[in-house]
C-alpha angles and dihedrals in degrees: 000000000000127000113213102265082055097069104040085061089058102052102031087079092061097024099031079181098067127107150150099288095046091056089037075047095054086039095064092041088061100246087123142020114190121197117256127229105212095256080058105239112148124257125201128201127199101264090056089061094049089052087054097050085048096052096043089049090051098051099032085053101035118011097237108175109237099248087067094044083056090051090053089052098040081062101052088054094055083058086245109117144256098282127202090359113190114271114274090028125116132220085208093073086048098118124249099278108249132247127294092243091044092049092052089055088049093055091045086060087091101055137175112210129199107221077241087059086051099041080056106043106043091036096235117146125236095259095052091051100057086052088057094046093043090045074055087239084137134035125191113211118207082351087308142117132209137220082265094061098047092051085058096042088057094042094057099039084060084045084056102061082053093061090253105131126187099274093058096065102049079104087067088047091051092041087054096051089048094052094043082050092051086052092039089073094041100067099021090112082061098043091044101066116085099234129104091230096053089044097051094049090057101050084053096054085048089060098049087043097050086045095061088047093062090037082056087042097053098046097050089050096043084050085060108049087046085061084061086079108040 
């Protein structure tokens, strides 16, 4: 088993680009799930790291937008293939398919929740729920709910034992659509080309970036509340 900075040890030799957000990144796209320690840090196996060797030579050679490099996992893992592979690639670096048990998490990334599911599953009443839907903190598409808004529902049921309702964190929700449109103008030469490839790098670079943001954000709040102390 690999810690992060492992494997990034491992793959900056051959993909000096890589770091820990593009991997955090892949993770949350479902091209890899590695395992978690209960304190959650990340672990890593062997075969993860093929797979991201496997993803980063794919889109560093040939541009593949991300969403063809998971089909062709997602057919690996079926035991099928890879199929119509690009020319020059071949299906001899594919990684070793994963588990039965892993596969099925990584299908169920990309999930539709019932405002029941997520009743259920961030413990927010149904009171609460409706707050965070009219402050606009959460949003249903076609009557369902995302990982995302899970995620959101959880975090503000927590807030709530804390005293902190609904109305009080529209600033977060402003604060959020600032910094996306901040990022927003950043990549937007990317965004803007028609091609998968273009389009998937920049949703990539949105991602580091916003993840530097956070990174800003926490320590200057985490600055103010030392100085609580002092």
């Amino acid at each position: 088993m690999f810690n992060i900075g492992e494997v990034l040890a491992q793959l900056t030799e051959d993909f000096p680009s890589v770091t820990a957000s593009k991997i955090r990144f892949y993770e949350e796209k479902g091209l890899v799930t590695p395992q978690r320690t209960a304190a959650g840090y990340r672990q890593f196996t062997e075969s993860d790291v093929e797979r991201l060797r496997f993803v980063l030579a794919l889109q560093r050679d040939h541009y593949l937008p991300l969403k063809v490099i998971r089909d062709y996992l997602d057919s690996i893992d079926r035991g099928e293939g890879p199929e119509n592979l690009p020319p020059g690639v071949s299906a001899s670096i594919a990684p070793r398919p994963v588990n039965p048990e892993l596969a099925a998490e990584m299908a169920g990334r990309a999930r539709r929740l019932s405002v029941e599911q997520l009743r259920v599953e961030s413990g927010a009443s149904n009171e609460l729920l409706e707050s965070l839907l009219s402050f606009g903190l959460i949003a249903a598409e076609a009557g369902h709910f995302d990982d995302h808004a899970l995620r959101v529902a959880k975090a503000c049921a927590a807030l709530a034992a804390h005293g902190l309702e609904p109305r009080h964190l529209r600033p977060f929700q402003a604060a959020a659509e600032r910094e996306f449109g901040l990022v927003e103008r950043v990549v937007s030469p990317l965004a803007s080309r028609r091609d998968g490839a273009s389009q998937a790098r920049a949703a990539e670079s949105a991602r580091e970036i916003s993840d530097l943001c956070l990174s800003l954000h926490s320590a200057l709040v985490q600055g103010h509340i030392a100085r609580m102390d002092s």
